[in-house]
C-alpha positions in Angstrom: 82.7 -43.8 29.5 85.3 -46.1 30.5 84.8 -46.8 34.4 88.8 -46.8 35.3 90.0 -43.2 33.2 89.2 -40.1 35.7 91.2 -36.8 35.9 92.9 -35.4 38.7 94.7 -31.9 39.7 98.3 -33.0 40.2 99.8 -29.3 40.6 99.1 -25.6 40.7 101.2 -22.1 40.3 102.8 -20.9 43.5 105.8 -20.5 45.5 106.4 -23.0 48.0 109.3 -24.3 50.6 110.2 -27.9 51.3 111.4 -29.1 54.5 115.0 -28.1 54.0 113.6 -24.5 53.2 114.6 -25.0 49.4 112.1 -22.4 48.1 110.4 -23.5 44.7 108.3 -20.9 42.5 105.8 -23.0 39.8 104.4 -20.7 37.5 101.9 -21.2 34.5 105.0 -21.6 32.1 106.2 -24.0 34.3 103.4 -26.3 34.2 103.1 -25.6 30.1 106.7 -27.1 30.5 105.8 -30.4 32.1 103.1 -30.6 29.6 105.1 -30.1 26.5 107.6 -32.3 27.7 105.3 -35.0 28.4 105.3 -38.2 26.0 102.1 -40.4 26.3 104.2 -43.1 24.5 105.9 -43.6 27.7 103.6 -42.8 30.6 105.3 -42.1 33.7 103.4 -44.3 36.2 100.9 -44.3 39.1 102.5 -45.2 42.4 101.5 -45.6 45.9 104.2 -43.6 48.2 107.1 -42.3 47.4 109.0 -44.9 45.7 113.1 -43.5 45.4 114.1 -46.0 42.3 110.6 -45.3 40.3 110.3 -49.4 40.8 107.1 -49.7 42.7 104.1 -51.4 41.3 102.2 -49.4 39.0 98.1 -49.0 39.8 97.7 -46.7 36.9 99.0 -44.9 33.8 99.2 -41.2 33.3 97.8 -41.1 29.5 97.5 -37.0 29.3 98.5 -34.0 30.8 96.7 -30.7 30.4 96.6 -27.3 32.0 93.4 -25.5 33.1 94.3 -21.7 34.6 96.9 -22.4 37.1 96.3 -26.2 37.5 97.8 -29.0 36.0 95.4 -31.7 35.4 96.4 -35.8 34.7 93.6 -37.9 33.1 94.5 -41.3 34.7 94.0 -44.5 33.7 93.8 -47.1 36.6 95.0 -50.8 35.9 92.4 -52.2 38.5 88.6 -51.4 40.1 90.2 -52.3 43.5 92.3 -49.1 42.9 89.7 -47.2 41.8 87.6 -48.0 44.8 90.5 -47.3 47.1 90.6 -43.8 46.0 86.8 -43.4 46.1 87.1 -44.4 49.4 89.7 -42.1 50.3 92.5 -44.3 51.1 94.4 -42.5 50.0 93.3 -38.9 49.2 96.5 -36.8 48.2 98.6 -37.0 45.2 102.2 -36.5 44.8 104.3 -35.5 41.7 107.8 -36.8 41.2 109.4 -34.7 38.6 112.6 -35.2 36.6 114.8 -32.0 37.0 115.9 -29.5 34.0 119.6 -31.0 34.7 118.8 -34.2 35.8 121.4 -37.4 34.4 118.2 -39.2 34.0 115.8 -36.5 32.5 114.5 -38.0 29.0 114.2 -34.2 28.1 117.0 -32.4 29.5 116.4 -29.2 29.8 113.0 -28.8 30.6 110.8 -30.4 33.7 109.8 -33.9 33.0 107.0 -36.0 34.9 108.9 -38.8 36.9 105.9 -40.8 38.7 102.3 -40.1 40.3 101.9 -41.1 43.2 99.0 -41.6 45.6 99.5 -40.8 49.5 98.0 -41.7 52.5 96.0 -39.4 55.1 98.6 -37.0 56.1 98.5 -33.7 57.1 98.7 -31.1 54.5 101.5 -29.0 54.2 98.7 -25.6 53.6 95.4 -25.9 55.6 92.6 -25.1 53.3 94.6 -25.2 50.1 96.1 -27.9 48.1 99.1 -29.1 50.2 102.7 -28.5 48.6 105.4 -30.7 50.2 108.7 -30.6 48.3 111.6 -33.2 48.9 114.5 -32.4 47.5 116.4 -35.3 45.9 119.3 -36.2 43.8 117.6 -35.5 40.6 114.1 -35.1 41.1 111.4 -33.2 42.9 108.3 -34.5 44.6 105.3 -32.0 45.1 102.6 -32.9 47.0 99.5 -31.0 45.9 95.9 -32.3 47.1 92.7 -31.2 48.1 92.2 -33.6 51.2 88.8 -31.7 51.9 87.1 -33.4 49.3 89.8 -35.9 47.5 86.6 -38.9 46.7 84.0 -35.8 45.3 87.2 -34.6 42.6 87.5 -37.7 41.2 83.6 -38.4 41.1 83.3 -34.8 40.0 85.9 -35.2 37.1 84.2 -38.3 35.9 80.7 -36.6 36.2 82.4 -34.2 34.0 83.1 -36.0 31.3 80.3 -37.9 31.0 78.5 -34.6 31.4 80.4 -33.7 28.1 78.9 -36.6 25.8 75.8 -36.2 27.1 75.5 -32.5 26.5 77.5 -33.4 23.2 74.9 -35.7 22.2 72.4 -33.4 23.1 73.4 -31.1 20.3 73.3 -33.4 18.4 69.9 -34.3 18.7 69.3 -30.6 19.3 70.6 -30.3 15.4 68.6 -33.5 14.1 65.5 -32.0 15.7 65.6 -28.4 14.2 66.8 -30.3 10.7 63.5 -32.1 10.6 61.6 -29.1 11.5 63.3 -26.7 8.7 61.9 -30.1 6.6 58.6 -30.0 8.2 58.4 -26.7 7.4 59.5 -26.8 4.0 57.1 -30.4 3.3 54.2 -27.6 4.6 54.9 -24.7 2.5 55.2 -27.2 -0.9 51.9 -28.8 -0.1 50.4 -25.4 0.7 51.3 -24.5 -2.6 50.2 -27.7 -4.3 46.5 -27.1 -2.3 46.4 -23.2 -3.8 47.1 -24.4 -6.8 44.7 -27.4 -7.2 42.2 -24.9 -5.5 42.8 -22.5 -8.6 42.1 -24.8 -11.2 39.3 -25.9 -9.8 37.9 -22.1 -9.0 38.7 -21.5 -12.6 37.1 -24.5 -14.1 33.9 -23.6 -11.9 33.5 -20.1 -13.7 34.2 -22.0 -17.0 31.5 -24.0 -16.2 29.0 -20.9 -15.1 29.9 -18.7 -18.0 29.0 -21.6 -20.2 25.6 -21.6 -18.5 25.5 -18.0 -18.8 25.9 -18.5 -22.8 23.6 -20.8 -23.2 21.2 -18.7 -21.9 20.6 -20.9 -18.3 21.6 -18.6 -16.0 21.1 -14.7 -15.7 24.6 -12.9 -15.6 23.4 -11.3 -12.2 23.7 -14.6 -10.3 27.2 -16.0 -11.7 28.5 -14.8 -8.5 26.3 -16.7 -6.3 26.2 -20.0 -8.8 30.1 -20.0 -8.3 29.9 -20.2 -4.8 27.1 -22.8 -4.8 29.3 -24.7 -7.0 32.5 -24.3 -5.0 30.5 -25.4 -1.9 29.0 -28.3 -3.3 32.5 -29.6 -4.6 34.3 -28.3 -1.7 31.7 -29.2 1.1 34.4 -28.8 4.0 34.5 -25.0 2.9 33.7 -22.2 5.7 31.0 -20.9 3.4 29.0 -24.5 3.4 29.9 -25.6 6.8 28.1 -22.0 7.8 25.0 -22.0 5.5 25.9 -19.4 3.1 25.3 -22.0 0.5 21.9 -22.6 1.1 21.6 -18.4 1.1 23.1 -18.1 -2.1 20.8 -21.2 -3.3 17.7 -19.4 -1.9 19.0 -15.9 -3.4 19.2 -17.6 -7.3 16.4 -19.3 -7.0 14.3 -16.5 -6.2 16.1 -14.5 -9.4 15.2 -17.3 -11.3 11.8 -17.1 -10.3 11.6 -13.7 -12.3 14.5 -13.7 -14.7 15.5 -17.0 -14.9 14.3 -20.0 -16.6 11.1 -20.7 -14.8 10.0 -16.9 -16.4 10.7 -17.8 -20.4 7.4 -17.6 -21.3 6.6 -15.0 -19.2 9.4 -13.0 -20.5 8.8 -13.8 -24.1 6.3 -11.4 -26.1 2.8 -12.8 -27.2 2.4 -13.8 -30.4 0.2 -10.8 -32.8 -3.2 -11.3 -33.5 -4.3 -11.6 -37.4 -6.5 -12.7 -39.5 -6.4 -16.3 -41.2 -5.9 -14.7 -44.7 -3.0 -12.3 -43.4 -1.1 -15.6 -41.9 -1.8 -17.5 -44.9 0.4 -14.7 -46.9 2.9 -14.1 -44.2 3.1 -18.3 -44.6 3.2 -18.5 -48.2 5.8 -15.4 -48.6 7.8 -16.8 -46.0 8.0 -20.3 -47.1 8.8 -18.9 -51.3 11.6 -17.3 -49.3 13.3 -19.7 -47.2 12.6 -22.5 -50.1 10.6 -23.9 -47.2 7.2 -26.2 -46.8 3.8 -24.1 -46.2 4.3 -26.8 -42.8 7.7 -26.0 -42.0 7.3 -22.3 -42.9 4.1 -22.0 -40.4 6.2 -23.7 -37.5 9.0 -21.3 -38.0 7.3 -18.4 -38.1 4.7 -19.7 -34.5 7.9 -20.1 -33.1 9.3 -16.9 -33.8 5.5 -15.7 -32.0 5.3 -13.9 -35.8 2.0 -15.5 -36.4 -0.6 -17.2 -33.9 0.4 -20.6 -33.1 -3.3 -21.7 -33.8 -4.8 -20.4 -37.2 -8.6 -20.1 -37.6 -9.4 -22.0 -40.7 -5.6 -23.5 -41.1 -4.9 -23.5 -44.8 -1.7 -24.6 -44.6 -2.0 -28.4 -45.3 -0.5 -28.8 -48.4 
């Protein structure tokens, strides 16, 4: 913020009488009219006193007016820090407004009230105690109100600065306010893709785990019973940062199957399997021979078949089958 702009209260709504007991009501059109009327282009000038021919030495230019509720507010724009610092100071604490009358010769817009000059005054007595002072001196063709706050003239203009710099900072504020809950809405967003992603990977490697077991399963390695408990040795094993391994339940599952397998499994094959028949050497030899005529087999390859298939003893008394 530019060090030499600040705003100041130049006039309120009220009625007031000047020292020739000229009464003078402001009202809040009133002050709209001094607004409307005002042109930027030409600034009407910050004064010290009361100069009557508007020639003093301007210390400041009057770049806006504005009204807020019954106050009529000029954002200044001092020409020097000395200045500055001699109103900080309170050097001069009170303002007065010169104003162009409706029917003024010298009113740039006749017919409506038109500022004239600002000018800053010295430390006297105001014309209200406890209010903003309103001394009004009539004049040929202008007005001049005096309306200040001499309680606390050097806090309204630190105040009004603190105010707008107050404004960008809250103003940038939202904006970070905005930037900040934009990248969280992203953040969340990133998080619910790569959840997705993770479910999704998780699922095709679930699914190419049961694959795997039901292949087992068919081939005759694994019991169906314990496909369930396979699948999540499996997943453990692959997945090792899994609540199931990082609590044990995969050595329980391991210790569950094994003990199937014990039984059921393939450690029991030829436990499982039935025995081969008892028979004579002369009742294999036919079985052999018939099979083999059969199968367009060797008396050999017939015999092997067959011990395999635990149809015949795998050791024959008096093997006849060499050929």
């Amino acid at each position: 913020m530019d060090e030499l702009i600040f705003r100041k209260e130049i006039m309120r709504t009220g009625t007031f009488s000047d020292s020739a007991g000229v009464t003078h009501t402001f009202n809040s059109d009133y002050l709209d009219q001094i607004q409307a009327s005002y042109n930027p282009d030409d600034p009407a000038p910050v004064v010290l006193g009361h100069p009557t021919n508007n020639d003093a030495p301007a210390f400041g230019w009057v770049t806006k007016l504005s009204r807020t509720g019954d106050r009529l507010v000029a954002t200044i724009r001092a020409n020097s820090a000395e200045f500055m610092d001699w109103v900080r100071n309170g050097r001069y604490p009170k303002v007065s407004v010169s104003l162009h009358q409706r029917d003024s010769t010298s009113n740039p817009t006749p017919g409506k009230p038109n500022l004239r000059h600002l000018g800053f005054l010295g430390g006297a007595s105001p014309a209200i105690p406890g209010l903003a002072p309103a001394n009004l001196n009539a004049e040929d063709d202008y007005i001049t109100v005096d309306l200040t706050d001499t309680e606390t003239p050097i806090n309204t203009v630190v105040a009004d600065q603190f105010a707008d710099q107050l404004a960008v900072i809250n103003e940038r504020k939202a904006e970070l306010d905005s930037q900040a809950a934009a990248q969280a809405a992203r953040e969340v967003e990133f998080a619910a893709k790569q959840n997705e992603l993770d479910e999704r990977d998780t699922a095709i490697r679930e699914a190419a785990r049961k694959e795997v077991v039901h292949k087992w399963i068919t081939e005759g390695k694994l019991p169906p019973a314990f496909a369930d408990k396979a699948q999540k040795i499996y997943a453990a094993l692959q997945e090792p940062q899994s609540a199931d391994f990082c609590e044990g339940l995969a050595a329980d599952n391991f210790v569950a199957l094994m003990d199937g397998m014990s039984k059921t499994g393939l450690f029991s094959v030829l436990e499982d399997t039935p025995p081969a028949p008892r028979m004579s050497a002369d009742t294999a030899g036919k079985l052999i021979a018939n099979y083999a005529a059969e199968n367009n087999l060797s008396l050999s390859e017939a015999q092997q078949q067959l011990a395999s298939e635990r149809k015949i003893p795998g050791k024959i008394p008096g093997d006849m089958t060499h050929e």
